[in-house]
C-alpha positions as CSV (number, residue, x, y, z in Angstrom):
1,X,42.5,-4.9,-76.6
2,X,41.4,-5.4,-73.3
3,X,38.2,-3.3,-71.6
4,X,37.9,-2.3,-67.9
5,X,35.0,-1.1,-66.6
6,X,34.7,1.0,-63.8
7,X,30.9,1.6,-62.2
8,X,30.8,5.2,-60.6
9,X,29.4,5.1,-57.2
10,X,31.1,8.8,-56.2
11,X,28.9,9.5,-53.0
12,X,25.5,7.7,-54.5
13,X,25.9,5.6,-51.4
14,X,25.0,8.6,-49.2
15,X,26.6,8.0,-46.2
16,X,25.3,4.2,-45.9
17,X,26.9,1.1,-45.9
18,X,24.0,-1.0,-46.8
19,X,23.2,1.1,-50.0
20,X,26.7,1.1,-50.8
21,X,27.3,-2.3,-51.2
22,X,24.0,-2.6,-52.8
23,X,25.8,-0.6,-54.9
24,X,29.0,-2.3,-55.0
25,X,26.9,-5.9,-55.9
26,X,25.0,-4.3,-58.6
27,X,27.8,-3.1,-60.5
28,X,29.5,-7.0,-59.9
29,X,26.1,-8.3,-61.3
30,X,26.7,-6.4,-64.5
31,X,30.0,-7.5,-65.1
32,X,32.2,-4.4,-64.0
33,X,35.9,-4.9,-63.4
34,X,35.5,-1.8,-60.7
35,X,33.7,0.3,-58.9
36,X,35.0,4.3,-58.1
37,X,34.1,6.6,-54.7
38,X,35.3,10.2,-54.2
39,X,37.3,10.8,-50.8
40,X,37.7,14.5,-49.6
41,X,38.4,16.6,-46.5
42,X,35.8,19.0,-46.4
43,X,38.1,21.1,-44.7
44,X,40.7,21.1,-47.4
45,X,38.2,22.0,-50.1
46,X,35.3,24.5,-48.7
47,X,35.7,27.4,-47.6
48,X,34.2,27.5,-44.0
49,X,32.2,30.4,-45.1
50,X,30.6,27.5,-47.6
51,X,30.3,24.9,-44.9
52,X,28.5,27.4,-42.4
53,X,26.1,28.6,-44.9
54,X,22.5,27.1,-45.0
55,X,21.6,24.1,-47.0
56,X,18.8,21.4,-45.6
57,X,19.4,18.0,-46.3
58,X,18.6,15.0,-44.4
59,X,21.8,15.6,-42.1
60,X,21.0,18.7,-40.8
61,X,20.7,22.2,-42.2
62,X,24.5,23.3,-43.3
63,X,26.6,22.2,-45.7
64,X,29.0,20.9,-43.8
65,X,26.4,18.9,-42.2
66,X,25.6,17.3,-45.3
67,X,29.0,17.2,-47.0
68,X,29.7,15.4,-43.5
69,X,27.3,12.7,-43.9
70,X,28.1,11.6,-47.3
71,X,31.6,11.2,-46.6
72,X,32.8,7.8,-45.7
73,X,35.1,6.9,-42.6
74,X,38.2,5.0,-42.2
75,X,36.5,2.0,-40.7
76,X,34.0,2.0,-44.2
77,X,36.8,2.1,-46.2
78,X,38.3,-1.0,-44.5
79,X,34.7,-2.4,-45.2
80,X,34.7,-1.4,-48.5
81,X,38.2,-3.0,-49.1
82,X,37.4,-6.5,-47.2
83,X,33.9,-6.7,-49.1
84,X,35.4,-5.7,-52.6
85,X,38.0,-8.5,-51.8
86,X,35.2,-11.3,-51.3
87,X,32.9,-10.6,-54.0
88,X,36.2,-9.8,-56.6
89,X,36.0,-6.9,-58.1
90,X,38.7,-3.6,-58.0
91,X,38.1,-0.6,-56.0
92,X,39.4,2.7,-55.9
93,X,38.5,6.6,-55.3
94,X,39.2,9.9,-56.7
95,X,41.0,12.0,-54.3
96,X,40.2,15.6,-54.0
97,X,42.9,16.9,-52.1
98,X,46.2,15.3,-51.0
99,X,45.6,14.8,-47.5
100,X,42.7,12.1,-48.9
101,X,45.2,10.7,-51.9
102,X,47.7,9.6,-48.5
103,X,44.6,8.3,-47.0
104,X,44.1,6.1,-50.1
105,X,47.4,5.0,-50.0
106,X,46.8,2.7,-47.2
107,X,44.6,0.8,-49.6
């Protein structure tokens, strides 16, 4: 029987690249096969009654302003995917909604 293991990073990398591969080397370090983000469009799953409504963060003071930040963009996912590549380990995400599972398909 064979074990994979997968490290969790979700949105832990808060919008950075530099804590995210922090991230993405500690959980090479410990001898993970893997490590796992979430990709959503916050359009497709909030209400925009939810993203107007107040929330402070260190993005600004709405949800959407801080659902926003921690979501990655294409050109960190290409990052991501190149970085992944040199150190060797897997990569993948959870997709919330299907627009974001066709995104992931280019990976």
């Amino acid at each position: 029987m064979a074990i994979f293991i997968t490290a969790e990073i979700g949105i832990n990398h808060n919008g950075d690249m530099d804590i995210c591969k922090n991230l993405i080397d500690v959980a090479a370090d410990a001898g993970c096969n893997a490590v796992k983000f979430q990709k959503r469009d916050i359009d497709e799953v909030y209400t925009q009654e939810f993203l107007n409504s107040a929330r402070e963060s260190p993005w600004g003071t709405t949800q959407r302003a801080q659902k926003e930040g921690l979501e990655l963009k294409q050109k960190d996912y290409e990052e991501i995917d190149i970085y992944c590549k040199k150190i060797n380990i897997e990569w993948f995400a959870s997709a919330w909604d299907v627009e974001s599972l066709k995104f992931l398909d280019n990976f």
